[in-house]
VOPAGU-2260 file (C-alpha; in pm, 1 decimal, decimal comma):
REM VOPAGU-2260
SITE   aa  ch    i         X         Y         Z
SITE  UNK   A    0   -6699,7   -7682,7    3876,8
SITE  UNK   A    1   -6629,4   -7317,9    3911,3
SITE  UNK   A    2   -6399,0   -7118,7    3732,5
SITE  UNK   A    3   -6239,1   -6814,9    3884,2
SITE  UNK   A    4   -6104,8   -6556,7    3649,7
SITE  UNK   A    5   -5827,3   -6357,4    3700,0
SITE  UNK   A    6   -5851,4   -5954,3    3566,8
SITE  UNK   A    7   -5498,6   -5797,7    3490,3
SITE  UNK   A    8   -5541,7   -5454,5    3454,6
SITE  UNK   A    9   -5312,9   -5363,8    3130,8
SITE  UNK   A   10   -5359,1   -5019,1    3162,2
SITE  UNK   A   11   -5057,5   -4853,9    3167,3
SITE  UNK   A   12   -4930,0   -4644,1    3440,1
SITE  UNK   A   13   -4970,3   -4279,6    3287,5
SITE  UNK   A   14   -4752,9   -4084,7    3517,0
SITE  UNK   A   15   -4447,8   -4341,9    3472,9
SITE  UNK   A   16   -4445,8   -4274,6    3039,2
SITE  UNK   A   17   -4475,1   -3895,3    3140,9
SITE  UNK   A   18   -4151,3   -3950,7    3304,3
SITE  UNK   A   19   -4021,7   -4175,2    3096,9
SITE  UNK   A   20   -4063,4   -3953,9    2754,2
SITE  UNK   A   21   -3918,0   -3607,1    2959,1
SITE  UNK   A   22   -3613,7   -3842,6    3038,4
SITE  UNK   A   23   -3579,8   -3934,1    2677,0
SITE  UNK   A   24   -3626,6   -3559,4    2588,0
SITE  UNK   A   25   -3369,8   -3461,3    2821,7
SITE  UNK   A   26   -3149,5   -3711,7    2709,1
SITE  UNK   A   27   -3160,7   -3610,1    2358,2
SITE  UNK   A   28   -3094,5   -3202,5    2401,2
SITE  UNK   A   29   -2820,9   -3321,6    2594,9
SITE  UNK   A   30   -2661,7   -3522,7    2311,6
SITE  UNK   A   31   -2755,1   -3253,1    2042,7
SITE  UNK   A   32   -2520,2   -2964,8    2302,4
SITE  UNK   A   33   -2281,4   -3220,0    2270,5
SITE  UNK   A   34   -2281,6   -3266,4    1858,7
SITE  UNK   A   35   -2272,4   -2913,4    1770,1
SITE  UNK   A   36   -1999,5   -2869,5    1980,2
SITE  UNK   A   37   -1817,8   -3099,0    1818,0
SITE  UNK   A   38   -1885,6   -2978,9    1482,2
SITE  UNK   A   39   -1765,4   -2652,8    1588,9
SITE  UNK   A   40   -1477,8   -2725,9    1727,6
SITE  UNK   A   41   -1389,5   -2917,4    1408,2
SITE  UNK   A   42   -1434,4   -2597,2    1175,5
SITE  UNK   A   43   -1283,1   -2364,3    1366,8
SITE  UNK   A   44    -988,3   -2570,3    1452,4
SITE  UNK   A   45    -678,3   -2391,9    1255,5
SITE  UNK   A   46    -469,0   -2785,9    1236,1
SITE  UNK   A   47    -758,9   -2873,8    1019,4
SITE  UNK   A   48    -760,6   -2558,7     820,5
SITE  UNK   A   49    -387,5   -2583,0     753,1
SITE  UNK   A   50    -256,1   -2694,2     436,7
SITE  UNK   A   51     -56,0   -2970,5     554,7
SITE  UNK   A   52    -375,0   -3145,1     631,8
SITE  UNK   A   53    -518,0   -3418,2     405,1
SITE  UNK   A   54    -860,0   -3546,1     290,0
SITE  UNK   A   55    -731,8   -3940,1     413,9
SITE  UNK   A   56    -699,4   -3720,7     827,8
SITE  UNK   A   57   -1036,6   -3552,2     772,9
SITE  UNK   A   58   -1170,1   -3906,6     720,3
SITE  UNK   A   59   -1010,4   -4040,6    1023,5
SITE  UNK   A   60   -1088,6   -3768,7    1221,2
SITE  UNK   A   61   -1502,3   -3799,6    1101,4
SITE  UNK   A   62   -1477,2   -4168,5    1204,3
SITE  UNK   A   63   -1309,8   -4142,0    1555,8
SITE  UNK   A   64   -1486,4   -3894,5    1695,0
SITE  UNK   A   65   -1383,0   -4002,7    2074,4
SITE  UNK   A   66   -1045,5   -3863,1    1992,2
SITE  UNK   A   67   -1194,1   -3546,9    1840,5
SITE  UNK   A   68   -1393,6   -3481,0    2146,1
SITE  UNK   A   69   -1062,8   -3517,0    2376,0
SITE  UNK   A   70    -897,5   -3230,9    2189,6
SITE  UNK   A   71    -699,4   -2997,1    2347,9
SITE  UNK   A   72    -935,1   -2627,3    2408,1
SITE  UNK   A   73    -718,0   -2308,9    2305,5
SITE  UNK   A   74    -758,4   -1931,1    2323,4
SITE  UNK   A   75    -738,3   -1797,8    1946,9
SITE  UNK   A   76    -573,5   -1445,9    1894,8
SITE  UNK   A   77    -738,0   -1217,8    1666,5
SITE  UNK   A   78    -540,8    -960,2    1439,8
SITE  UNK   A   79    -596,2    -682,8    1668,6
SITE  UNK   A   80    -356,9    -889,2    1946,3
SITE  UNK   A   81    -104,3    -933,4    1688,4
SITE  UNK   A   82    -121,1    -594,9    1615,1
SITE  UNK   A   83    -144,5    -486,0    1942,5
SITE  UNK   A   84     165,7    -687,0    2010,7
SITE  UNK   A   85     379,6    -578,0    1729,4
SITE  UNK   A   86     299,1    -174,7    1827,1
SITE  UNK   A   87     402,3    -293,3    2171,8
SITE  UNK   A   88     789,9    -399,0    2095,0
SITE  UNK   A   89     791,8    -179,4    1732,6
SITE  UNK   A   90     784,4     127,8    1629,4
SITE  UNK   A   91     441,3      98,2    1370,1
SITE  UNK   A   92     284,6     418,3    1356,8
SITE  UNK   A   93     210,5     423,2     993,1
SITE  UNK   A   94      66,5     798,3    1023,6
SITE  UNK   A   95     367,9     986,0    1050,1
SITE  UNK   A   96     566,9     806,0     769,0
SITE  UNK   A   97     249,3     835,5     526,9
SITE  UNK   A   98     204,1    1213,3     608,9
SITE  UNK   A   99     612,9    1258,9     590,6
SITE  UNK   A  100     607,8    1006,5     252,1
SITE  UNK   A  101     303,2    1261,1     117,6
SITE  UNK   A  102     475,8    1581,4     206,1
SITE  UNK   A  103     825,7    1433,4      11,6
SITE  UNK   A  104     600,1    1395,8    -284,2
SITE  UNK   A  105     447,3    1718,0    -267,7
SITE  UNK   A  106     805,2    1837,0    -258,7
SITE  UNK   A  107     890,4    1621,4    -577,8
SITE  UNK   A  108     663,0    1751,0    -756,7
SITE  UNK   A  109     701,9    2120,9    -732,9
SITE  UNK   A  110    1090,0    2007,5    -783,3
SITE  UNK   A  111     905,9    1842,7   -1137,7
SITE  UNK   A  112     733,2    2168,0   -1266,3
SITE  UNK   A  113    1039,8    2396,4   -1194,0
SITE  UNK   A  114    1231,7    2145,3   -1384,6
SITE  UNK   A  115     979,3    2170,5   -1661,0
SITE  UNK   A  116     929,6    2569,1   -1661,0
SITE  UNK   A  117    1310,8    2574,6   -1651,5
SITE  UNK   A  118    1300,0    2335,8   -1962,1
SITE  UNK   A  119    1056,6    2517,2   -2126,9
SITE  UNK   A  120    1204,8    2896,7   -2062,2
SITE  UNK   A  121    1555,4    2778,2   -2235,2
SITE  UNK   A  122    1370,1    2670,8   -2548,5
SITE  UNK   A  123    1197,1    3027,4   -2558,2
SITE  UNK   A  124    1506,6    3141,3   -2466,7
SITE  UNK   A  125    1752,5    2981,8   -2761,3
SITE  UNK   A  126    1433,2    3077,4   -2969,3
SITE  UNK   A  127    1355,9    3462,4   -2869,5
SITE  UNK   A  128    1692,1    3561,1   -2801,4
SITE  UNK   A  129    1836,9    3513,6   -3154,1
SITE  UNK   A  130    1519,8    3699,4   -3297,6
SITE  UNK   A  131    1578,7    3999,9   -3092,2
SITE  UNK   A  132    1921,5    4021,1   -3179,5
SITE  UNK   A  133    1861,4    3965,6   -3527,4
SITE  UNK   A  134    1563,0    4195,0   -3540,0
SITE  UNK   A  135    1856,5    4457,5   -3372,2
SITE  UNK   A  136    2091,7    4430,7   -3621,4
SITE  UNK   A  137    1810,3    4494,1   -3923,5
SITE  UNK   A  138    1705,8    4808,2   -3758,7
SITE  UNK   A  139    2122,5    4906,5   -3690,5
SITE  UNK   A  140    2269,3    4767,2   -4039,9
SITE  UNK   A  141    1954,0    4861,4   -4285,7
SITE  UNK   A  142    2124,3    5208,5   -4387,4
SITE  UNK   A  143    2460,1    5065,1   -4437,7
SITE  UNK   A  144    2354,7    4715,2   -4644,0
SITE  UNK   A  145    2142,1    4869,9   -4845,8
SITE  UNK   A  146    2448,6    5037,2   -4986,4
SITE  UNK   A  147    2589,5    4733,1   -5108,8
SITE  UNK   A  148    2536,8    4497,7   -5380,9
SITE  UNK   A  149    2314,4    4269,0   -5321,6
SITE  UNK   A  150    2217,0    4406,2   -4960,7
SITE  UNK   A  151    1858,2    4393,7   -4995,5
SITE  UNK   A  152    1897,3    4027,2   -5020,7
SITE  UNK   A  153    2034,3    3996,8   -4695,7
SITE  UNK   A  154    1815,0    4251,0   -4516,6
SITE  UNK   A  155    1531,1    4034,3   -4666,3
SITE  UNK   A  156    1697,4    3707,2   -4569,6
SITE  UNK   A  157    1730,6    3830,3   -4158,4
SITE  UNK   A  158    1402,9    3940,3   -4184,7
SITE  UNK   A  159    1290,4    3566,9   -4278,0
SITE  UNK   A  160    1483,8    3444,2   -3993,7
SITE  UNK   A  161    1314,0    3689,6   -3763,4
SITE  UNK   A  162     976,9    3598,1   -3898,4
SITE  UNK   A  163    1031,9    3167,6   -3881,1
SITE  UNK   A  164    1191,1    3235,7   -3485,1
SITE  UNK   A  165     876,5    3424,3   -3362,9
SITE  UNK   A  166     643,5    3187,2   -3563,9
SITE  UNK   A  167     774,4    2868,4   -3382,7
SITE  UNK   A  168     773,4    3067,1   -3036,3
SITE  UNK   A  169     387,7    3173,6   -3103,8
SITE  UNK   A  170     341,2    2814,2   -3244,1
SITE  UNK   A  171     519,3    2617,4   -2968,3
SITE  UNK   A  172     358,7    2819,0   -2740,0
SITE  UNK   A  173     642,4    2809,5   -2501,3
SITE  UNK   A  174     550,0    3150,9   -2321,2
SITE  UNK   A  175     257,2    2976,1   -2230,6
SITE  UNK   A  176     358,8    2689,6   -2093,0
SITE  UNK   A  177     656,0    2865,4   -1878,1
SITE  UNK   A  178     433,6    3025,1   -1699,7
SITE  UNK   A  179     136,1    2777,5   -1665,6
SITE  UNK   A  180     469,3    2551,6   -1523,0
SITE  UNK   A  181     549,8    2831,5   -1317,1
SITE  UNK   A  182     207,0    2876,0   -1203,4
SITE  UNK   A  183     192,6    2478,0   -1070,3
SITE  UNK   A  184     502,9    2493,1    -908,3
SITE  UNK   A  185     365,8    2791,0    -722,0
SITE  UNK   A  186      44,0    2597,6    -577,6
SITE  UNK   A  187     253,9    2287,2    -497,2
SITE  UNK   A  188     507,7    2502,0    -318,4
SITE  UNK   A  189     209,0    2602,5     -75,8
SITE  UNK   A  190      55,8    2310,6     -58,8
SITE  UNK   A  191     383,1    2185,7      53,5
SITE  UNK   A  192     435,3    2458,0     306,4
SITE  UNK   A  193      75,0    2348,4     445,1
SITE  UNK   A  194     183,9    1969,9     477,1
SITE  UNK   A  195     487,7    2051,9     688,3
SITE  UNK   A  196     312,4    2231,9     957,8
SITE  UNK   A  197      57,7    1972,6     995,7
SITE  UNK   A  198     300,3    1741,9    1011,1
SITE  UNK   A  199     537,3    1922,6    1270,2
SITE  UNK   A  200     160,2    1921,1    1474,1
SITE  UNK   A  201     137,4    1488,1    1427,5
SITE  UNK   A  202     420,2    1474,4    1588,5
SITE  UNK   A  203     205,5    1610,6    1908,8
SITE  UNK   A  204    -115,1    1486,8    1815,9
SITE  UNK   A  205    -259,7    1122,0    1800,7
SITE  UNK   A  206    -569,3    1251,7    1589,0
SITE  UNK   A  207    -617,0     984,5    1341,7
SITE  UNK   A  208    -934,1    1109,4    1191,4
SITE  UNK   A  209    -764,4    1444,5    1189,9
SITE  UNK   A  210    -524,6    1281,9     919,3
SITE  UNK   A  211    -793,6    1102,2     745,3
SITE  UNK   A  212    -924,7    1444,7     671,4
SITE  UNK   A  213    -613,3    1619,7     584,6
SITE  UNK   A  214    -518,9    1290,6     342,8
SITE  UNK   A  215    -806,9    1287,1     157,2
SITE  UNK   A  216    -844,5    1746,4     131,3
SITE  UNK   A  217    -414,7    1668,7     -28,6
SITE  UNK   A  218    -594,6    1432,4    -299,7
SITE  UNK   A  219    -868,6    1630,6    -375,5
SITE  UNK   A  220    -642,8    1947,0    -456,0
SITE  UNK   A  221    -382,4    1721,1    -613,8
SITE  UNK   A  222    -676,5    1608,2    -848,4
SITE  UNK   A  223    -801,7    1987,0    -894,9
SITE  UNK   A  224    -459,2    2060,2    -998,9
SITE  UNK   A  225    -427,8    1817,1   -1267,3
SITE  UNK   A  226    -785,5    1868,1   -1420,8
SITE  UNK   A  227    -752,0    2217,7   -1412,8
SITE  UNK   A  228    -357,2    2172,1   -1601,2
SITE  UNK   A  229    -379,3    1880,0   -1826,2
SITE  UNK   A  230     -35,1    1958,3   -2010,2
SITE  UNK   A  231     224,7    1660,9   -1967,8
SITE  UNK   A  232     580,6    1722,4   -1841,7
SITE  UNK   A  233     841,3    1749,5   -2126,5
SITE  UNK   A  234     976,5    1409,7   -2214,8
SITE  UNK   A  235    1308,0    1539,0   -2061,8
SITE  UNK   A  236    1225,4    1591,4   -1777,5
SITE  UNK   A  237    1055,5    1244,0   -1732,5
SITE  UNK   A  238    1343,6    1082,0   -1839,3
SITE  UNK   A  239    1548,3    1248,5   -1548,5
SITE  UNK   A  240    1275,3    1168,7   -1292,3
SITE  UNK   A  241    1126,6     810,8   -1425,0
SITE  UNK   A  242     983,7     740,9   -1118,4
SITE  UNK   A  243     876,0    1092,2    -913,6
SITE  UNK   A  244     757,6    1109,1   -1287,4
SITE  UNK   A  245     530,5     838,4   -1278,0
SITE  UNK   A  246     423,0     752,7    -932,5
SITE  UNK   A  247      65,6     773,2    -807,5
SITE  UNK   A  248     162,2     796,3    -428,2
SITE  UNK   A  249    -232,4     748,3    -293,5
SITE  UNK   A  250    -209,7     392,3    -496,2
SITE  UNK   A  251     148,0     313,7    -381,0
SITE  UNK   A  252      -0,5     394,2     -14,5
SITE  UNK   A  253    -317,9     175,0     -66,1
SITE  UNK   A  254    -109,7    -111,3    -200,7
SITE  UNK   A  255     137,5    -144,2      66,1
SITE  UNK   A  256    -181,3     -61,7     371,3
SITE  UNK   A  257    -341,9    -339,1     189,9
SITE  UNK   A  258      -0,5    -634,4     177,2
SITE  UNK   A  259      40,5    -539,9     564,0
SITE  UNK   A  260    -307,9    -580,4     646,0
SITE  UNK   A  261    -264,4    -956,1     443,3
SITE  UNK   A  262      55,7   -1068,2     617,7
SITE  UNK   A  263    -126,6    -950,6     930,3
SITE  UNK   A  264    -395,3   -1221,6     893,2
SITE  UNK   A  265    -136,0   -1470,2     769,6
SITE  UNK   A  266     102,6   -1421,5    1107,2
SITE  UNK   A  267    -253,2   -1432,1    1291,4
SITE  UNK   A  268    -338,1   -1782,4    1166,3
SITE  UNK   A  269      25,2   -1937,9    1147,3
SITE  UNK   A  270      64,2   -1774,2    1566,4
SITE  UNK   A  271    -311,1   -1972,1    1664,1
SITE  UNK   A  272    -218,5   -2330,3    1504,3
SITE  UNK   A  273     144,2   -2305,8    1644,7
SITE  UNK   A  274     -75,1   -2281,2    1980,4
SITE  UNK   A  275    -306,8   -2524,8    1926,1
SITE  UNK   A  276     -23,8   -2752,7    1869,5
SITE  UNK   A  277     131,3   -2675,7    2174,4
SITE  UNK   A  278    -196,1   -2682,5    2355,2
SITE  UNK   A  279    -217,9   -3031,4    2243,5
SITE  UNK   A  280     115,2   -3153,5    2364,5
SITE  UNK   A  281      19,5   -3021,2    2693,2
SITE  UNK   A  282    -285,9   -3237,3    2712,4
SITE  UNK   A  283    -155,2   -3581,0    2542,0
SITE  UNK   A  284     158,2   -3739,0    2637,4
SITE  UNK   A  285     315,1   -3857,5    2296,5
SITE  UNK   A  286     411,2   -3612,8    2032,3
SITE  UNK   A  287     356,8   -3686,2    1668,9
SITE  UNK   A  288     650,6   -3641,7    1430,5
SITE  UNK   A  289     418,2   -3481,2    1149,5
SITE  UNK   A  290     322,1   -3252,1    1405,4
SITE  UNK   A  291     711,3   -3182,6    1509,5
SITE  UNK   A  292     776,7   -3105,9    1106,9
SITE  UNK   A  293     434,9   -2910,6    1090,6
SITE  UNK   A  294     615,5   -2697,9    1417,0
SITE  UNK   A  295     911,5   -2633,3    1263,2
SITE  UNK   A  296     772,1   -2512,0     948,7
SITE  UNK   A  297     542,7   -2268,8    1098,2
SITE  UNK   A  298     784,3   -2105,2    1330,7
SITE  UNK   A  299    1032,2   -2039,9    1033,3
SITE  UNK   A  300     704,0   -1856,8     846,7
SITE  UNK   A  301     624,8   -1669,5    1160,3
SITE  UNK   A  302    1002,8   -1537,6    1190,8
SITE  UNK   A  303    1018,0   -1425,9     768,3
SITE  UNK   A  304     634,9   -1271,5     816,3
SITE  UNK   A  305     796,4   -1066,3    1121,9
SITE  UNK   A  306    1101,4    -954,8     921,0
SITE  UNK   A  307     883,5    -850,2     625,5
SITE  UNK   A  308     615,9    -638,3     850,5
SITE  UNK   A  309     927,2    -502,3     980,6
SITE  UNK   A  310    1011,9    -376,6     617,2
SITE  UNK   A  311     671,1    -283,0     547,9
SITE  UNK   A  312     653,6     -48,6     838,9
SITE  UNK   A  313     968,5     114,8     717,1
SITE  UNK   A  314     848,7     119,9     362,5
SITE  UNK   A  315     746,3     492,0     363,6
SITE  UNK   A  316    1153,3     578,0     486,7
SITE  UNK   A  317    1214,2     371,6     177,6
SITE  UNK   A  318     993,0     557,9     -70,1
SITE  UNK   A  319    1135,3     876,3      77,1
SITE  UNK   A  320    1516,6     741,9      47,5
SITE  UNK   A  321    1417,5     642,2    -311,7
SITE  UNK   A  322    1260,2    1019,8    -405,3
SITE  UNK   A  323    1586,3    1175,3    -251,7
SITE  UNK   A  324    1843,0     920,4    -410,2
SITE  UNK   A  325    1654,2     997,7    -808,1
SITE  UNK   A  326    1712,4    1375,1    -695,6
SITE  UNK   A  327    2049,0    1299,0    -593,4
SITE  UNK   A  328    2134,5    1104,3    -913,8
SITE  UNK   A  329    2008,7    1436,8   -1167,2
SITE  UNK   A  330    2249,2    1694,8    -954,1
SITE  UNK   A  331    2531,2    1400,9    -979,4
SITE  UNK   A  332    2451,6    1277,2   -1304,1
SITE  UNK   A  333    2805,3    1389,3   -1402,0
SITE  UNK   A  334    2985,3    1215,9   -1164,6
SITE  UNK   A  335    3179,8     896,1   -1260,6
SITE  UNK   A  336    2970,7     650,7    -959,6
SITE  UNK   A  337    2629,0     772,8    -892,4
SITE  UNK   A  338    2521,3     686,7    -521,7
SITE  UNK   A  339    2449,4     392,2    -404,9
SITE  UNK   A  340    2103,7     229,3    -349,5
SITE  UNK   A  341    2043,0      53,2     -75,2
SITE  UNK   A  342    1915,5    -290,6    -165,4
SITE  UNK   A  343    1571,0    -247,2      44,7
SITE  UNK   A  344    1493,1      22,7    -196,5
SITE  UNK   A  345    1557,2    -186,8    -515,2
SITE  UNK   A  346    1300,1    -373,8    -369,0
SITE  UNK   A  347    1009,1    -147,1    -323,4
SITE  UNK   A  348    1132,9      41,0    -652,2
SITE  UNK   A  349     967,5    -302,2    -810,3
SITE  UNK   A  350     687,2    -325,2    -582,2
SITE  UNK   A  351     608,1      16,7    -680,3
């Protein structure tokens, strides 16, 4: 009996697992395209970055990741298109008002050290007058008081007066500070002159780093001037002025460059998840009703961030309305109703 064997060849077919394993490959880059761009879309989507949003909807949205891949796609605006489209319909060239707000403070403070050399010259005046005139009358009246009883006693008391009047002027030294006053009011008087020819040129000129220069050459002399005169203002003057006084206009122009540039990114992300919203209602048919609320809601923060930009690019009008109202208020100041402030400027008097 013969038995007939059967070979199989097991060997497998080499060029078919080639294919096979480049398939797989293929199949797997494919899938990882797909992930990441999922995961991107889910950080940079501004509904999920919104504070409405919930841990318990981040949850759902990790476990139904069919819906997250059917999302609605959306162009995002960046801060330069809101700000392009706010210079479109508004007036917000900032340059102008800063160099007109910086040339009203130049002004205010020459206006300051005039005060205070003014100050300062009637207290040398109710000092040095008297002593002349006393000094006068010794010199006139010696022959005839000596004559009298007692005369030398008054002779010697007018001379005493004489002495203590030009001993508080010399101590005081109120000469000194009239004219070092005098002096500052002087170099803030040209600087001023300076500031309103460049500025007459802005109005011609788009230069921005032209103005960048000029901004920071007015601080540096502003800070030579007050290292180089380190006396403080009298304490009347101050009181007259409390805020030209006190203001440090480079900081007050800083803070309010730095609260637009913040609303600016606020408007910019409120603006791209009202359109993502609406970019979604395009795409599914049923609207949700936190969604309708979430609508509402932004749209009434986009209209109150427009109305306070709007402010904001007017605040250098208000900061000069406020410098001309304090200067109004000193030459009125004996009037029975000072003039009014507008309620804007109560406002930025307590920003500043």
């Amino acid at each position: 009996m013969s038995t007939d064997y059967i070979s199989i060849n097991i060997e497998p077919d080499i060029s078919s697992l080639i294919y096979n394993s480049q398939e797989d490959k293929a199949f797997e880059d494919r899938l990882n395209v797909e992930l990441n761009k999922i995961v991107e879309y889910e950080s940079n989507s501004p509904l999920s970055m919104s504070a409405s949003n919930t841990d318990e909807d981040e949850d759902e949205d990790e476990t139904n990741l069919s819906i997250t891949v059917r999302r609605p796609r959306f162009k995002k605006i960046s801060i330069k298109d809101v700000e392009d489209n706010m210079n479109r319909y508004y007036n917000t060239d900032k340059s102008i008002g800063e160099m007109d707000t910086l040339v009203a403070h130049i002004k205010c403070q020459k206006i300051l050290y005039v005060e205070a050399k003014n100050h300062t010259q009637f207290c040398l005046n109710v000092l040095m007058i008297p002593s002349v005139l006393i000094a006068t009358l010794i010199t006139v009246l010696a022959p005839f008081v000596t004559t009298i009883s007692h005369g030398s006693y008054i002779i010697t008391a007018m001379n005493a007066t004489t002495t203590l009047l030009i001993t508080l002027i010399n101590h005081l030294k109120l000469e000194t500070y009239a004219k070092n006053y005098e002096l500052i009011a002087i170099r803030y008087a040209k600087l001023h002159s300076s500031l309103e020819l460049f500025s007459t040129k802005m109005l011609f000129s788009t230069d921005n780093m032209k103005l960048k220069e000029v901004l920071k050459n007015v601080e540096e002399k502003l800070t030579e001037i007050k290292e180089q005169n380190d006396m403080l203002l009298p304490e009347n003057v101050k009181r007259k002025y409390p805020i030209i006084s006190n203001i440090n206009i480079f900081s007050t122009i800083h803070a309010i460059e730095m609260h637009r540039k913040n609303l600016m990114m606020q408007l910019t992300s409120v603006k791209n998840e009202i359109r993502y919203i609406y970019a979604k209602w395009n795409t599914e048919s049923k609207k949700c009703l936190k969604e309708e609320t979430r609508l509402k809601f932004l749209i009434e923060t986009k209209d109150k961030m427009k109305k306070e930009l709007m402010k904001h690019f007017n605040a250098f009008s208000y900061i000069n309305e406020i410098f001309e109202l304090e200067l109004e208020q000193k030459t009125c100041r004996w009037l029975a109703t000072p003039p009014a402030i507008d309620p804007e400027s109560v406002k930025l008097i307590k920003f500043i």
